[in-house]
N, C-alpha and C positions, 0 to 999 in steps of 0.2 A: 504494500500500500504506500501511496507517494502523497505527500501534504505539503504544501505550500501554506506555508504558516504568513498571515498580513499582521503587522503593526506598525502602526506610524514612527513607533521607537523601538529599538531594539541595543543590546548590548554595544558599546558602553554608554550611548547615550540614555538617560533617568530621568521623567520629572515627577512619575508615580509610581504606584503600586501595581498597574497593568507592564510594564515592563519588565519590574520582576515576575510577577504572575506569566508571562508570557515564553519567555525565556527557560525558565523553570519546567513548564510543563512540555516545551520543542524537546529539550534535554529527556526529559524523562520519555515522552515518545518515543523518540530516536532508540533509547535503549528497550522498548517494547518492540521494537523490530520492522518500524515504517520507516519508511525514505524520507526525509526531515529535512525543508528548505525552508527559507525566511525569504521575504521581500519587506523591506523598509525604506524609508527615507535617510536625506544627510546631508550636510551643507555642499558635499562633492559626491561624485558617483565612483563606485567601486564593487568588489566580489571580493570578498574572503572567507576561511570559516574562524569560524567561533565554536570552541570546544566539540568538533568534528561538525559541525552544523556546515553548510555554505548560506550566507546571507549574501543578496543581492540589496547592494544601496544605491537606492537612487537621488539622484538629486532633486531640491523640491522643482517642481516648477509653477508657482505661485508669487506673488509680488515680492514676498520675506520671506526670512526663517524664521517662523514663530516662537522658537523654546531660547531665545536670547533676552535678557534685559533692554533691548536697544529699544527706546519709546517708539511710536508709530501713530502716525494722525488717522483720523476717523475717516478721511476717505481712503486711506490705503487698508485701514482693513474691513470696511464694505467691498472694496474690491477680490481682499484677499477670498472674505466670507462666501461671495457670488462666486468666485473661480471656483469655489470647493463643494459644491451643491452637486457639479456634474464635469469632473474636469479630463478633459481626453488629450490633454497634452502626455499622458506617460501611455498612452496606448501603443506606438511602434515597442517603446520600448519593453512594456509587461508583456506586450504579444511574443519578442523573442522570445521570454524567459520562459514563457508559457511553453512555446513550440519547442526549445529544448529541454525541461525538464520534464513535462507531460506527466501534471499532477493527476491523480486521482480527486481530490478533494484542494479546494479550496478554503483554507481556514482562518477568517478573516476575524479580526478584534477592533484595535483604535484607528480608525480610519481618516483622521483628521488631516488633510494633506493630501492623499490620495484619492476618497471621494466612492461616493455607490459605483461611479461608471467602473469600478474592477470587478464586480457582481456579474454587470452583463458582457465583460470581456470573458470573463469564465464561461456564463453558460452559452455564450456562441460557440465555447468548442465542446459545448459537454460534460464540461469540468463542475462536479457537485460542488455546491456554496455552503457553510456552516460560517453562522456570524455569530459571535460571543459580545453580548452588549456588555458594556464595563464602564460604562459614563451615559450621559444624555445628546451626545454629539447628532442625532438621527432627529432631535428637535429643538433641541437649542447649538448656535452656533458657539456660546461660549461653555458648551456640556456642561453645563450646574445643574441649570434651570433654577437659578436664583437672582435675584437681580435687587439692587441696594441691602434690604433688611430682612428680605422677607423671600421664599421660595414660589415658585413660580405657580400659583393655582389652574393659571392658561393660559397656551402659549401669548408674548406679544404678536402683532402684526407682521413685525421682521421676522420672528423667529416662523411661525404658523408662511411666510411666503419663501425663504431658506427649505422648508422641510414639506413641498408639495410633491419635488423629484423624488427626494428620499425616502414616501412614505409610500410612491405608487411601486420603486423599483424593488424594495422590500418582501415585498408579496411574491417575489418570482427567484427567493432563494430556498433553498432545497429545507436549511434545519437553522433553530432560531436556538440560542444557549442565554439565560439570566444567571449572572452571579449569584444573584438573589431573586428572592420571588417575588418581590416589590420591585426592583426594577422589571423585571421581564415584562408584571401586569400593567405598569405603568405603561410601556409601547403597546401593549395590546388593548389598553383601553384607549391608547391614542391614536389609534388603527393600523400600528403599524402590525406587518407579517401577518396579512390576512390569510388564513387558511393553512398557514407553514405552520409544521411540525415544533414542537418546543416541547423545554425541557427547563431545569433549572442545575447547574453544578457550581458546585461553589469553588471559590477559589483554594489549593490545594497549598501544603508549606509539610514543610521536613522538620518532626519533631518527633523524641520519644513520649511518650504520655506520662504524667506525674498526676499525680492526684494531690488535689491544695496541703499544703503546709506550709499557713503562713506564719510568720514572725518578722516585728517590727524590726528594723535595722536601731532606730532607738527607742527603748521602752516607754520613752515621754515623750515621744516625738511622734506624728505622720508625715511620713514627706510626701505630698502626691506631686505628679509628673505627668507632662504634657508632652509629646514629640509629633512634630509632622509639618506642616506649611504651615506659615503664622500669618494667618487673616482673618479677615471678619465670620467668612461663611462658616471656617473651621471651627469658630466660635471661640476663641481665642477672647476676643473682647468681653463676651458675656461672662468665660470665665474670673476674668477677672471681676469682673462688677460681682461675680458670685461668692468672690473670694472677702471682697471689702463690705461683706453684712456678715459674716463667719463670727459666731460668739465667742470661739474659745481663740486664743493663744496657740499653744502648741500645737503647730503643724508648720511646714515650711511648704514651696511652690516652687518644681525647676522646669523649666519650658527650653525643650530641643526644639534648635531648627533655624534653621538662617532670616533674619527679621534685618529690611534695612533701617537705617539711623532715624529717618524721620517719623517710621512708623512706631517704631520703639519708643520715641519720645510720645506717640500718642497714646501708646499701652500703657507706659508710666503715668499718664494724666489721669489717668483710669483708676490705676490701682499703684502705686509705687511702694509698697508694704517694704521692707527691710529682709522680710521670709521668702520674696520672691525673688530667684536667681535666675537669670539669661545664661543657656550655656554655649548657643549659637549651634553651629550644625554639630552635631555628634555622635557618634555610631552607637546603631540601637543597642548593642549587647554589651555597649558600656555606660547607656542610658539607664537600661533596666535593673543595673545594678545600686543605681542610687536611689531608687523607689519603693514605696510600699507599695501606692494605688495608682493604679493609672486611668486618667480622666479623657475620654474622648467625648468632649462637649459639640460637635457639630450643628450646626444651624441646619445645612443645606442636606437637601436628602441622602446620604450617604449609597451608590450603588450596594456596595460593602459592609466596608469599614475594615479593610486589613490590619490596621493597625488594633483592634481590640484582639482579635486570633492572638500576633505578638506577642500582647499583654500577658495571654491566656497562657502562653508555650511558656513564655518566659516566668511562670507561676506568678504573676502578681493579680493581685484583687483589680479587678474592671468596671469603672462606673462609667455609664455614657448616655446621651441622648437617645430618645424613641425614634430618631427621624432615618428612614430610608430602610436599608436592608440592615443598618445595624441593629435592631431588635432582634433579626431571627439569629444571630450569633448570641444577642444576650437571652435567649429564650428560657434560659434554667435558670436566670437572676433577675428575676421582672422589680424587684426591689431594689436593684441598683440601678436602677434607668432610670428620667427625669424628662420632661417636659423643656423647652428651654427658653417658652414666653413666658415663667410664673420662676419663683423664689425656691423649686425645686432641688438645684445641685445647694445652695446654699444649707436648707436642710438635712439633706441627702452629706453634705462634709461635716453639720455637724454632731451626726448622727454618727458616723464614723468616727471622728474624734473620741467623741463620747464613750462609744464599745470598744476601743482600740485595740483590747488585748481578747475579744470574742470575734476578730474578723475572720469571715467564712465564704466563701466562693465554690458552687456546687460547679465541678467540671467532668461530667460524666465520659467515662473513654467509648462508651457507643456514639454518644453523640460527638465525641470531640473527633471519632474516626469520621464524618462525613467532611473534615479539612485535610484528610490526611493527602498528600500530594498522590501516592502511588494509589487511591482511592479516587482521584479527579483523573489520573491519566491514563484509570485504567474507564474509566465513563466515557472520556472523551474517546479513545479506541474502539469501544466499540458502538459508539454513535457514527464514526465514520466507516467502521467494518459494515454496519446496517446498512447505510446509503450508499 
């Protein structure tokens, strides 16, 4: 079996959690015994492998490279957003790749750059399409579907005329994959993948199972800890405002993750406590080590929420927002989720403060075997054995 694996990102380039999820699960394929290629993007075009893999990069071709710092005015990315709706500038070239590797299966993820028109370059040759949604990119062009404070109840104008190509080409791919069962139902109550096959697999990580045992690092102390992008949607802001109504004392605040100067001085305006440390980007399995609790307060619907799993392997206690697919990860700890328009996580810290030394987190190994990686890779094989 031959698979042409799509994502907009691919090793070494990172700016989430589908890149590793992506990567991860080519790898583990590959060792289930399919013929294992990548097509991505790059600021230049190139073929290499990557840990026996062959990726094929292409160059974008669209006004910019979107994953830089480099600011961009509002009509260049109108123009980027309409190039990306239906873009047929890489067809000579995906057609070669197509004609020399002659996948079986087309296995498409973050499509941002490259666009639906790779759906119907596939099935012009026959080539089955499996798309794994892992963001809102299919109806919002900035895939949140959040916009200032608030998530998106429906779509705006832009977004609802962006997503009229995407929602009819949709309908005419072979198997439809949700990370989660909220995002999946989300596209299917927004019409998309009319009539296509679907499924839900969760996103898969390498980890032995430990059953909780937890203990404070300090007996007087809670440290809880934040890691990921530090912005509004992530809820970065609210937590802090959740932090500056907290009754007790003891507890301290570390937040991983790269935050530029001016915005950090607006976090500080928020909350500037003395217990809260910035420790700038930092690697999670040196993160994990300074924390009791770990807080995924998100605003915006989370497709996921990779980062509670993490939390989970890494045995620390998990509190987080109700919003998106993160609930069905927290489904054994409906007590530690919160709300995140009401006074909830503030409660929820100082409730935990309070119990410090009776903290308990239920992590069942049946349930925790539906993230097991070689549990997702072994779903995803034979979803495309079946098709």
């Amino acid at each position: 079996m031959k698979l042409l694996i799509v994502n907009t990102l691919y090793h070494p380039y990172k700016v989430g959690g589908a890149e590793i999820s992506v990567q991860a699960l080519a790898e583990k394929l590959k060792k289930r015994g399919a013929t294992v290629a990548v097509l991505t993007l790059g600021e230049s075009e190139g073929k290499e492998e990557v840990n026996g893999i062959t990726v094929w990069r292409l160059k974008i071709e669209n006004v910019f490279w979107p994953f830089s710092d480099a600011k961009q005015s509002t009509l260049n990315k109108v123009k980027w957003h309409f190039n990306d709706v239906y873009n047929k500038r890489y067809d000579a070239k995906v057609t070669t790749i197509l004609n020399s590797f002659k996948p079986h299966v087309m296995f498409t993820n973050n499509l941002g750059g490259f666009s639906v028109r790779l759906w119907d370059l596939a099935k012009s040759k026959n080539i089955k399409v499996v798309h794994t949604i892992r963001d809102y990119y299919l109806q919002c062009p900035k895939t949140t579907k959040f916009n200032g404070e608030h998530n998106c109840v429906q779509l705006c104008t832009s977004c609802k005329l962006y997503a009229i190509k995407k929602k009819k080409v949709s309908a005419g791919i072979d198997y439809v994959v949700g990370i989660s069962r909220y995002v999946l139902q989300d596209h299917l109550e927004n019409g998309y993948f009319q009539q296509v096959k679907n499924k839900v697999i969760y996103n898969g990580f390498v980890f032995n199972y430990q059953a909780e045992n937890f203990k404070l690092m300090n007996p007087n102390e809670v440290v809880f800890g934040y890691i990921g992008q530090i912005n509004k949607e992530k809820g970065v802001e609210f937590m802090l405002e959740s932090f500056s109504k907290v009754k007790h004392d003891n507890w301290k605040l570390v937040i991983a993750g790269k935050v530029a100067p001016d915005y950090l001085q607006t976090l500080k305006a928020i909350n500037n406590s003395v217990k809260i440390e910035y420790l700038g980007y930092t690697d999670s399995s040196e993160f994990y080590k300074k924390i009791d609790v770990l807080i995924v307060p998100s605003l915006w619907h989370e497709p996921f929420g990779r980062v509670v799993l993490e939390g989970i392997i890494s045995n620390k206690m998990v509190i987080s927002s109700k919003n998106g697919g993160i609930k069905e990860i927290m489904n054994q700890n409906p007590e530690l989720t919160f709300n995140t328009h009401r006074d909830e996580l503030t409660r929820l810290i100082d409730r935990i403060i309070e119990n410090k030394h009776k903290l308990s987190f239920i992590n069942n190994k049946e349930f925790m075997e539906k993230f097991n990686l070689e549990s997702t890779a072994l779903e995803y094989y034979n979803l495309f054995s079946e098709i």
